[in-house]
SEMAR-549378 format. One line per 8 residues: number of its first residue (from 0); for each residue x, y negated, z negated of N, C-alpha, C. Coordinates in steps of 0.1 Angstrom, whole numbers, padded with zeros to 4 digits. Example, Ala and Ser with C-alpha at 12.3 -4.5 7.8 and 13.67 -1.06 7.14 Angstrom:
BEGIN
0	0132 0057 -0078 0123 0045 -0078 0132 0033 -0078 | 0128 0022 -0071 0137 0011 -0071 0129 0000 -0079
This chain:
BEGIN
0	0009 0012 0000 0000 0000 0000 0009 -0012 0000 | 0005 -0018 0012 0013 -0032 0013 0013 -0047 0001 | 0020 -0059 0001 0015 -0065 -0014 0004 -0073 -0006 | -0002 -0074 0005 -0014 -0078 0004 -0029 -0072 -0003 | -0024 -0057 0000 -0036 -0050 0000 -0036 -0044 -0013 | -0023 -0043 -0024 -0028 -0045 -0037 -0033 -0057 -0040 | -0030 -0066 -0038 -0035 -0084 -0043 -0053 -0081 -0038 | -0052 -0079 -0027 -0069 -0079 -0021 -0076 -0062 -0034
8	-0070 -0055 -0039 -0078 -0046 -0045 -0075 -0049 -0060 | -0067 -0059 -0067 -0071 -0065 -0075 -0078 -0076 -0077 | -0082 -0083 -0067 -0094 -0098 -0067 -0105 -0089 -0062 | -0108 -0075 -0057 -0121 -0076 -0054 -0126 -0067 -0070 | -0115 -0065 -0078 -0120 -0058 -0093 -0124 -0067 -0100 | -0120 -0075 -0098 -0119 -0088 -0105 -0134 -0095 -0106 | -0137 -0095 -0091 -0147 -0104 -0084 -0161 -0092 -0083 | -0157 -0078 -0088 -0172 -0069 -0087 -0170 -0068 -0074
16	-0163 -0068 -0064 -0169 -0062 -0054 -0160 -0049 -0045 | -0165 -0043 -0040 -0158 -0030 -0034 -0149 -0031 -0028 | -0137 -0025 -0027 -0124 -0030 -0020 -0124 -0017 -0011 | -0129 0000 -0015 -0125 0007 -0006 -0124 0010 0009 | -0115 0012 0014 -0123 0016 0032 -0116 -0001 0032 | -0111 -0012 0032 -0107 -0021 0038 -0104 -0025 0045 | -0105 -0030 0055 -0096 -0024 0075 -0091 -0042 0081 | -0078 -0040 0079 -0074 -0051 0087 -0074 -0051 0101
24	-0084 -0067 0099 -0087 -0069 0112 -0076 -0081 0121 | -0069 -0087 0114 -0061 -0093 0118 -0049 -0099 0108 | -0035 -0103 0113 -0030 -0106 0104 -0021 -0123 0112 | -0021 -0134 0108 -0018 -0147 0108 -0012 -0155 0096 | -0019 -0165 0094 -0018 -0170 0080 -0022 -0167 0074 | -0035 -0158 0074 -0038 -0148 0062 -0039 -0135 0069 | -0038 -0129 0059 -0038 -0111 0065 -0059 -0113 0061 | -0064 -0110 0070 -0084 -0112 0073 -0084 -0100 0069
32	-0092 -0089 0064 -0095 -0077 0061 -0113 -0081 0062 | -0119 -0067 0065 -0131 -0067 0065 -0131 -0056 0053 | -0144 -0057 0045 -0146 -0048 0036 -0162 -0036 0037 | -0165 -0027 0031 -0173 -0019 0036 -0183 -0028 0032 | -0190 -0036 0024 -0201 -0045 0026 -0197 -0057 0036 | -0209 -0067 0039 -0204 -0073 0049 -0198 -0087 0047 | -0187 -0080 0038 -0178 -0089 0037 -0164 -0095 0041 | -0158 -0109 0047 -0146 -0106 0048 -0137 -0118 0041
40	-0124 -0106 0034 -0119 -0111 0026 -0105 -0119 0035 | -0099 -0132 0029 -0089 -0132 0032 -0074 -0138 0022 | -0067 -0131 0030 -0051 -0124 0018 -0045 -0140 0019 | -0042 -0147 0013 -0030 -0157 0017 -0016 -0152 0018 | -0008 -0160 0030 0007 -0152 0025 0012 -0161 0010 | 0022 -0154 0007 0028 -0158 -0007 0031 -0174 -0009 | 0028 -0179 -0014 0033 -0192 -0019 0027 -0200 -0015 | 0014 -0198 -0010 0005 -0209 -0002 -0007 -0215 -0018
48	-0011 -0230 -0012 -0015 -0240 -0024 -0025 -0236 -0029 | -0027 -0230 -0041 -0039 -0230 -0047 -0050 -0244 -0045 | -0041 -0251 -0048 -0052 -0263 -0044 -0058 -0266 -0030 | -0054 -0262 -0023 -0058 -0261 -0007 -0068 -0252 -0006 | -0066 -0239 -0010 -0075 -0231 -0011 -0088 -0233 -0016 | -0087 -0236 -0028 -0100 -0242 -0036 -0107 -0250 -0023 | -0101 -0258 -0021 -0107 -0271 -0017 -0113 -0261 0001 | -0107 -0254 0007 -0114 -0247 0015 -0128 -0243 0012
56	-0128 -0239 0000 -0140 -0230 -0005 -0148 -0245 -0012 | -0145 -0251 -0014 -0155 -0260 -0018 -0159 -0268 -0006 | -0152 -0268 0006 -0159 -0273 0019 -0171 -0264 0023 | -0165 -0250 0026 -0176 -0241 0026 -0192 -0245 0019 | -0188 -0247 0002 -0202 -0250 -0003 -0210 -0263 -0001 | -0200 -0271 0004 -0203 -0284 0007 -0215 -0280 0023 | -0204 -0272 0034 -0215 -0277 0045 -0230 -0265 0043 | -0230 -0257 0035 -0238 -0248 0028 -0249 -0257 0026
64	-0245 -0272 0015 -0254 -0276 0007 -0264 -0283 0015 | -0255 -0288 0030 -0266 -0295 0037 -0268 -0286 0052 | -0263 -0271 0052 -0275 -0261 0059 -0269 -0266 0074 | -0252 -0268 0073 -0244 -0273 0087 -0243 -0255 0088 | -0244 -0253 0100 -0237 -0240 0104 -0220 -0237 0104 | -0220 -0232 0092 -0201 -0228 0091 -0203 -0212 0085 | -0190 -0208 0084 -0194 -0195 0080 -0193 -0199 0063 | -0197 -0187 0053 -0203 -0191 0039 -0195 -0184 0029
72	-0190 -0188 0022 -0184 -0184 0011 -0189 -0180 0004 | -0188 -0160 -0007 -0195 -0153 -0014 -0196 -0158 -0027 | -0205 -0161 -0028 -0211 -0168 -0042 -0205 -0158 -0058 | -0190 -0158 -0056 -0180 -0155 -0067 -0176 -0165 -0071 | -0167 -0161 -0081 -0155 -0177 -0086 -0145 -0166 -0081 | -0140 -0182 -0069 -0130 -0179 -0063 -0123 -0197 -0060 | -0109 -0195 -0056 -0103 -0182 -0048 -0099 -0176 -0063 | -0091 -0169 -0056 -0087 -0157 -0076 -0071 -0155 -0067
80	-0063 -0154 -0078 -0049 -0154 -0075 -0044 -0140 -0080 | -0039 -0134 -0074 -0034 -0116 -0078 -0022 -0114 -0068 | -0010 -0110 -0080 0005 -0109 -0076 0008 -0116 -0068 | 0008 -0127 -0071 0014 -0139 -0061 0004 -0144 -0048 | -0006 -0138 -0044 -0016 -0139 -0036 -0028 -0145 -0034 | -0037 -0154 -0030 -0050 -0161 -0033 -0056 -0154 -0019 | -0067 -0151 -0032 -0076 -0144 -0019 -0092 -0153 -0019 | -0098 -0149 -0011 -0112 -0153 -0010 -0119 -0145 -0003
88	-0130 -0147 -0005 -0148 -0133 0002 -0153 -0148 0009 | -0160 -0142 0020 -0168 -0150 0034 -0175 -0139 0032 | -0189 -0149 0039 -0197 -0136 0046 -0195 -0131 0061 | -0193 -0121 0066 -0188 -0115 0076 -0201 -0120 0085 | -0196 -0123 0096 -0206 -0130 0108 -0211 -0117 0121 | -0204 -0104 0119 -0207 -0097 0133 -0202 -0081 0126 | -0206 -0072 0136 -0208 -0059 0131 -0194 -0054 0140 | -0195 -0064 0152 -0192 -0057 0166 -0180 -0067 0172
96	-0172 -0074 0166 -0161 -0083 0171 -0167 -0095 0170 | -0157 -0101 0170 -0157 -0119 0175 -0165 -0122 0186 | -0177 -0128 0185 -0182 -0133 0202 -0183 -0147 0199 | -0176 -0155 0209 -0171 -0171 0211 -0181 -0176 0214 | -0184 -0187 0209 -0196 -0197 0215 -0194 -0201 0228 | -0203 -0207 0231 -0200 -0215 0248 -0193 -0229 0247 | -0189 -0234 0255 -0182 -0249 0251 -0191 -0256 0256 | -0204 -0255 0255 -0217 -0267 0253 -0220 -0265 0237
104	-0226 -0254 0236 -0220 -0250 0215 -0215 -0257 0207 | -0200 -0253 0214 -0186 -0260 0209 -0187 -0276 0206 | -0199 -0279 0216 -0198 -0293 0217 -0210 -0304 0205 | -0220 -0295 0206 -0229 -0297 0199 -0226 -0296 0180 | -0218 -0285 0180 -0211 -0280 0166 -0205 -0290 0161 | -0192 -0298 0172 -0185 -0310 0164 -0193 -0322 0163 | -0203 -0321 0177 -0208 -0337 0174 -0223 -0335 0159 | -0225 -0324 0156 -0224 -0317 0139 -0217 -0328 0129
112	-0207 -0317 0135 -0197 -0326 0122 -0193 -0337 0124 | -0196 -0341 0134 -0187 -0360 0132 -0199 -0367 0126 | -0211 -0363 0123 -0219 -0373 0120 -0221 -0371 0103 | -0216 -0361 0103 -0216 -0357 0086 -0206 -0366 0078 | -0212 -0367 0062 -0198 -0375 0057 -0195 -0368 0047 | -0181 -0367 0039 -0180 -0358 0028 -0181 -0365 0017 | -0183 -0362 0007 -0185 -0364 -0005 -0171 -0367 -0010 | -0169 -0379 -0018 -0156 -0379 -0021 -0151 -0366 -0030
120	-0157 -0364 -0043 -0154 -0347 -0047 -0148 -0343 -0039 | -0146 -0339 -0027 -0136 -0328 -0018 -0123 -0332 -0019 | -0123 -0350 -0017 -0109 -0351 -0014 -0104 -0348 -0001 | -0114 -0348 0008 -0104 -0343 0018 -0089 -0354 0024 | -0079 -0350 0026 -0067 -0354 0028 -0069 -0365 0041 | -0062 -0374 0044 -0063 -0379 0056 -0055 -0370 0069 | -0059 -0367 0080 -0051 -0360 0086 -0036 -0365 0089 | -0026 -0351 0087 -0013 -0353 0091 -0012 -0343 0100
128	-0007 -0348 0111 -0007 -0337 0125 0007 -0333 0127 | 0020 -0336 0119 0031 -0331 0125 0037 -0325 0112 | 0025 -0324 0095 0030 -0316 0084 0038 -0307 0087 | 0036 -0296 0091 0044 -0281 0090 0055 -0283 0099 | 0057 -0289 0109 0066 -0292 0121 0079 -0290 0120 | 0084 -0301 0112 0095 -0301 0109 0101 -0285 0098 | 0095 -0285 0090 0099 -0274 0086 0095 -0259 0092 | 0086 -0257 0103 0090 -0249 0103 0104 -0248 0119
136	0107 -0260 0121 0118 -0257 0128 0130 -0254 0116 | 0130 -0266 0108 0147 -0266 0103 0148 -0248 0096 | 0138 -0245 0091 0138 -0226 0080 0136 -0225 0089 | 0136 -0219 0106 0137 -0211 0114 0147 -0201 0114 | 0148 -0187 0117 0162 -0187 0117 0163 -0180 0132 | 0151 -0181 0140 0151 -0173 0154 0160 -0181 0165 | 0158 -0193 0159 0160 -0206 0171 0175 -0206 0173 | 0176 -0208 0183 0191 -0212 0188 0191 -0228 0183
144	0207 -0229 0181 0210 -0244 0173 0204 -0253 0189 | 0208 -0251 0198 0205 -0259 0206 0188 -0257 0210 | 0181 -0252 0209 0166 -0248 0208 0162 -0259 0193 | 0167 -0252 0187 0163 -0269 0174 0169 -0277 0178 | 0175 -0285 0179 0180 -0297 0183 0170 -0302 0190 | 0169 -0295 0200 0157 -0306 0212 0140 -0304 0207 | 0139 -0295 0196 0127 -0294 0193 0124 -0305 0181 | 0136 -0306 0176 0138 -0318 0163 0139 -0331 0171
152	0146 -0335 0180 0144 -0346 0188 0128 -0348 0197 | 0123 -0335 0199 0110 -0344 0208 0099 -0343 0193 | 0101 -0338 0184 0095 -0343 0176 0093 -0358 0171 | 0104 -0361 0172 0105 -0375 0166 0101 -0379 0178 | 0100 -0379 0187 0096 -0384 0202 0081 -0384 0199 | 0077 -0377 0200 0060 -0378 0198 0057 -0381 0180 | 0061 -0382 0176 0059 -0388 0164 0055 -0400 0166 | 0061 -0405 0170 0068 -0421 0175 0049 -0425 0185
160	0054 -0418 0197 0042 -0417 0207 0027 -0417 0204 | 0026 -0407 0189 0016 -0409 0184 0012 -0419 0174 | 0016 -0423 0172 0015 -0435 0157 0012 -0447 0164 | 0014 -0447 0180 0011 -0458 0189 -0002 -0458 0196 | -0006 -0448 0192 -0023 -0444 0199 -0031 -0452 0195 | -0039 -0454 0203 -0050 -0461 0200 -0065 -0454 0203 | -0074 -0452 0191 -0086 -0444 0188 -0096 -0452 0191 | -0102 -0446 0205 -0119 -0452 0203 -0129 -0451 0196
168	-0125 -0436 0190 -0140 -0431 0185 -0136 -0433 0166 | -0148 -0433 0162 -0148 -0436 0144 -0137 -0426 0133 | -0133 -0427 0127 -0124 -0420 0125 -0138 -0415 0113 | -0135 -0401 0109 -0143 -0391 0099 -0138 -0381 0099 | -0146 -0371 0088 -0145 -0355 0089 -0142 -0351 0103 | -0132 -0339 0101 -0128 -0333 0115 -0126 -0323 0106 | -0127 -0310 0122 -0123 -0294 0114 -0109 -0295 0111 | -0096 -0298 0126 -0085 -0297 0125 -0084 -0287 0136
176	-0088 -0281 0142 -0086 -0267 0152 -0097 -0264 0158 | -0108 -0275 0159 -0118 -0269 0166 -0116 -0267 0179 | -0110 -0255 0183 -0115 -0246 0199 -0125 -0233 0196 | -0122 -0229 0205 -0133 -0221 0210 -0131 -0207 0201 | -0119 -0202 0193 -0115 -0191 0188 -0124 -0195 0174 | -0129 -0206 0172 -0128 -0207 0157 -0148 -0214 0158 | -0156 -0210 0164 -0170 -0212 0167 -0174 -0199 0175 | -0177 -0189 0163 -0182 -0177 0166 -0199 -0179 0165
184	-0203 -0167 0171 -0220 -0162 0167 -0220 -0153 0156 | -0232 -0158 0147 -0234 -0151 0139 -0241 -0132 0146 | -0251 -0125 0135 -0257 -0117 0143 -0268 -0119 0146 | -0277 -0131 0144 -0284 -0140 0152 -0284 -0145 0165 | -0265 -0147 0165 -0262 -0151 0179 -0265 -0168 0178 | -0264 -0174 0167 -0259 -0189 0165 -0248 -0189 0160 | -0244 -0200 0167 -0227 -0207 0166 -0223 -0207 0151 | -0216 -0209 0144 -0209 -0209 0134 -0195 -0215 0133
192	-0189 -0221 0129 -0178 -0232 0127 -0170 -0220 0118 | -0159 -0214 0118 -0151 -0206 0108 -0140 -0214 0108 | -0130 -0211 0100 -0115 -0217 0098 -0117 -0230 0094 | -0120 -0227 0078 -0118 -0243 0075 -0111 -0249 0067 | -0098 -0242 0067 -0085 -0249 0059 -0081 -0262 0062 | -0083 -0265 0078 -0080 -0278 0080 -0087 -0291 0083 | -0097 -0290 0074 -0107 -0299 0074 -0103 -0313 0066 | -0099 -0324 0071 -0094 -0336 0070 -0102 -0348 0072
200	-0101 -0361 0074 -0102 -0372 0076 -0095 -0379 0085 | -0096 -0383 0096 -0090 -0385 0109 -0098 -0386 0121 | -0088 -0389 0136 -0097 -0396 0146 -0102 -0381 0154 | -0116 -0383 0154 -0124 -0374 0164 -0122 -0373 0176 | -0110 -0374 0180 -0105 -0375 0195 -0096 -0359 0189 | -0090 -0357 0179 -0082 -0350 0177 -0090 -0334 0178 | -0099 -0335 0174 -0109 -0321 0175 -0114 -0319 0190 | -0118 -0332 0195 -0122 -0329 0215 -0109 -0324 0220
208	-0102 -0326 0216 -0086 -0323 0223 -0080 -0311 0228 | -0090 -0298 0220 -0085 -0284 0224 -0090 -0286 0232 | -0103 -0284 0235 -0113 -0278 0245 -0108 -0281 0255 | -0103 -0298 0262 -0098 -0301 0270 -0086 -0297 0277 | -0075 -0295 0269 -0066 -0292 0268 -0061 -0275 0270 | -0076 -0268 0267 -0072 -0252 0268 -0080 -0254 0287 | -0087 -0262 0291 -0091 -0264 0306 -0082 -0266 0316 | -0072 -0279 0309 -0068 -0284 0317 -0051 -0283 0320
216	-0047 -0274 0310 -0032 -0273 0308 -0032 -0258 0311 | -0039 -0250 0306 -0038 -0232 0299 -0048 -0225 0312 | -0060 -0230 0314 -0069 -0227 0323 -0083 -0218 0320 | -0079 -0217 0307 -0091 -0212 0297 -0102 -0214 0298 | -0108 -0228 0301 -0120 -0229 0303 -0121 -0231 0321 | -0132 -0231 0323 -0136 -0234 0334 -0139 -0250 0339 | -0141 -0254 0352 -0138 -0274 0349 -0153 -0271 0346 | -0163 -0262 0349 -0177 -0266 0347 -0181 -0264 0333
224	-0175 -0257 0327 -0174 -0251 0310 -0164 -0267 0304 | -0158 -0271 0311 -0149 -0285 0304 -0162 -0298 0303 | -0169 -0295 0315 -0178 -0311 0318 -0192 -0305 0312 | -0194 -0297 0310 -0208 -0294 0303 -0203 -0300 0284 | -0189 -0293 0282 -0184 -0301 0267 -0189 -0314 0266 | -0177 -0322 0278 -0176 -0335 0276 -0192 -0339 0277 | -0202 -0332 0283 -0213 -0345 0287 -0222 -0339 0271 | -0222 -0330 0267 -0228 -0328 0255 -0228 -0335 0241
232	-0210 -0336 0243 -0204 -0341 0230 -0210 -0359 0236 | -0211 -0361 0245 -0208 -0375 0250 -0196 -0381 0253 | -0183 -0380 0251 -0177 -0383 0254 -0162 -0372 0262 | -0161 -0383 0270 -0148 -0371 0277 -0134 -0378 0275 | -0129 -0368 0264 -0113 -0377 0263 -0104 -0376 0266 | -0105 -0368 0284 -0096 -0366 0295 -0096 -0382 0304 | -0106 -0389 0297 -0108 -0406 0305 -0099 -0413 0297 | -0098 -0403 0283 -0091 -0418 0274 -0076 -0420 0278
240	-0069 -0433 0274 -0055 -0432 0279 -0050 -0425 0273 | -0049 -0424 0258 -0040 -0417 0246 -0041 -0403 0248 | -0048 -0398 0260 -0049 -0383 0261 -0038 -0378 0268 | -0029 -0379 0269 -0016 -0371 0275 -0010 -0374 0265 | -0008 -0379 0255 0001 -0388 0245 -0007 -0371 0231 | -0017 -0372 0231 -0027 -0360 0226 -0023 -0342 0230 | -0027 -0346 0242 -0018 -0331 0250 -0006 -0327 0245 | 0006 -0335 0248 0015 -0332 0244 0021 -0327 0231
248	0014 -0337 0220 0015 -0338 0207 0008 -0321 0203 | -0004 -0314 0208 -0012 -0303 0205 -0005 -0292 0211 | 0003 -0292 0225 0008 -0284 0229 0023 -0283 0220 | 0026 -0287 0214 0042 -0295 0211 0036 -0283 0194 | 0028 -0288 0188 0022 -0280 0174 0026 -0264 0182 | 0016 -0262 0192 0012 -0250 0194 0027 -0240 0195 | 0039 -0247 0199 0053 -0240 0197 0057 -0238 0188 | 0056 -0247 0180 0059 -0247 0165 0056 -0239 0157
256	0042 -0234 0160 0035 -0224 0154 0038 -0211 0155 | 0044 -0211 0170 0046 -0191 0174 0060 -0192 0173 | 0066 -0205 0169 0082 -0199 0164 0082 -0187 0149 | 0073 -0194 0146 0068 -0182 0127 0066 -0171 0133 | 0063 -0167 0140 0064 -0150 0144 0068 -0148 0155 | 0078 -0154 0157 0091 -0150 0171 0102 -0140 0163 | 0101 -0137 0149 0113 -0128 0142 0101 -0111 0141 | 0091 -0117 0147 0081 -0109 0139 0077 -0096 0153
264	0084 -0100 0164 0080 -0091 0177 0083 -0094 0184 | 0089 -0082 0199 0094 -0091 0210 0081 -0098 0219 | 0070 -0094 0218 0060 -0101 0223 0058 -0118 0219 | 0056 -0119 0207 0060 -0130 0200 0069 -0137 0203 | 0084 -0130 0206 0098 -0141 0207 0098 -0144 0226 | 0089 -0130 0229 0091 -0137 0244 0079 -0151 0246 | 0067 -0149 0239 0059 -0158 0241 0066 -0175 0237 | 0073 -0174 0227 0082 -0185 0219 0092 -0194 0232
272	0101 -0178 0238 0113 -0184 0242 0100 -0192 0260 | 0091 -0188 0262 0086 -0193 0277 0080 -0202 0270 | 0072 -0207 0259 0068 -0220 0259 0081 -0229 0256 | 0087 -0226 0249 0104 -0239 0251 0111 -0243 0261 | 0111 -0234 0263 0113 -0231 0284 0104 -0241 0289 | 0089 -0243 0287 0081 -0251 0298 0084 -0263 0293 | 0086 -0270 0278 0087 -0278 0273 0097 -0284 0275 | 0110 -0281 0281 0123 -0282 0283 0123 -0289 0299
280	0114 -0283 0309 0117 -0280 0323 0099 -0289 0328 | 0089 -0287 0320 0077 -0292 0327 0066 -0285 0328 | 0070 -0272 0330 0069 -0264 0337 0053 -0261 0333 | 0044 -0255 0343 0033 -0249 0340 0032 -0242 0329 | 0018 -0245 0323 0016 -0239 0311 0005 -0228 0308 | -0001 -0226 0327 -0009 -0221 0327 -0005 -0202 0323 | 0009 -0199 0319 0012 -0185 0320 0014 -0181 0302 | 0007 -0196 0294 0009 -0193 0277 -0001 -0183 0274
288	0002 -0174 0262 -0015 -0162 0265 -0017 -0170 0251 | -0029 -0170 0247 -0034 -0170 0236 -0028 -0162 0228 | -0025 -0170 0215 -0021 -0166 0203 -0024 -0168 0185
């Protein structure tokens, strides 16, 4: 038994609920387990903020209170911390896999949340878009010195780039990640908002930015699946200027991210070393797979 799956079979003793039969369903920043009720729990890796967590689970009960479609946190005291690990219970949304909303959904979902306001009690943080960045280049240890170097330099490059933006839309509640991986159906088959660690205070250009951006860079969406978004949401922020200044900054995250598990697979280090590569050279981004 791995130290997730002791930590997850001490918080579900803890919490009354059944841990047997457990089945990981994915593992990221948290190891996701589904449980034989329809529950799913998720593991934090080691050393991650209690206080972040909490405050996850109290967004949960926050969009609960006013009946926003997110997915729902199990009415325990949680999160619960076991051998170094913070876990938490969701109610499980599907019997049968992940099925993705449409990006008219997608669209409807945030312009949801942009009209919502939070409650100061949450605290939500103001957004910082380039937190993890820097660290996780410099504690890398996959990267070639000359691979950090230029990844530490266009950092500061778009750092710079972004702080010069200028926002049309009102700045508020945002998820932090809203694409299309993270606006599931329930088994109703209504949309649901999941993943909500990164729920901040910041410009609502920053949430339209995947959808766009997985259309127009990656090829993910379709242009009629992009313009059914934009005309839903009402606005298209492929018009705005600050949207290549956006792009870059989102694609520029998205490397940053699969450097943490470039030690972890050669799938992974190949997917790593071709996005530094396009980032380096220009190069088409339409050959990145989802990760």
């Amino acid at each position: 038994m791995n130290g997730s799956q002791e930590a997850l079979r001490q918080a579900c003793a803890i919490a009354g609920i059944d841990a047997e039969g457990a089945r990981l369903l994915r593992l990221g920043s948290n190891a996701v387990y589904r449980l034989k009720d329809p529950i799913v729990a998720r593991v934090s890796r080691p050393g991650a903020d209690i206080d972040h967590v909490s405050r996850t689970v109290a967004v949960a009960r926050w969009l609960e209170s006013v009946s926003y479609p997110a997915v729902r946190a199990i009415g325990v005291d949680q999160p619960i911390a076991a051998d170094g690990y913070i876990i938490t219970f969701w109610q499980a949304l599907s019997e049968d896999g992940d099925q993705y909303a449409s990006t008219p959904e997608i669209a409807e979902i945030l312009a949801r949340l942009h009209q919502l306001i939070a409650p100061e009690t949450l605290h939500l943080p103001p957004l910082a878009p380039f937190a993890s960045a820097a660290q996780r280049i410099d504690a890398n240890t996959w990267l070639t010195g000359g691979d950090r170097s230029f990844l530490t330099a266009t950092l500061a490059t778009l750092q710079d780039a972004y702080d010069n933006l200028e926002f049309v839309l009102p700045q508020g509640v945002i998820h932090g990640d809203a694409g299309v991986g993270n606006v599931l159906r329930d088994t109703h088959g209504t949309p649901v908002l999941i993943d909500l660690d990164g729920f901040a205070i910041g410009p609502r250009e920053w949430d339209l930015a995947l959808t766009a951006i997985y259309y127009d860079s990656f090829g993910w969406h379709t242009r009629d699946e992009y313009e059914e978004f934009a005309r839903v949401y009402g606005f298209d922020i492929m018009q705005w200027p600050g949207y290549p200044v956006m792009r870059s900054v989102r694609e520029f995250l998205m490397v940053t991210w699969v450097i943490q598990k470039a030690a972890e697979s050669d799938q992974a280090a190949a997917e790593a070393r071709k996005r530094i590569s396009a980032l380096r050279t220009g190069a088409s981004r339409r050959d990145w797979q989802p990760y």
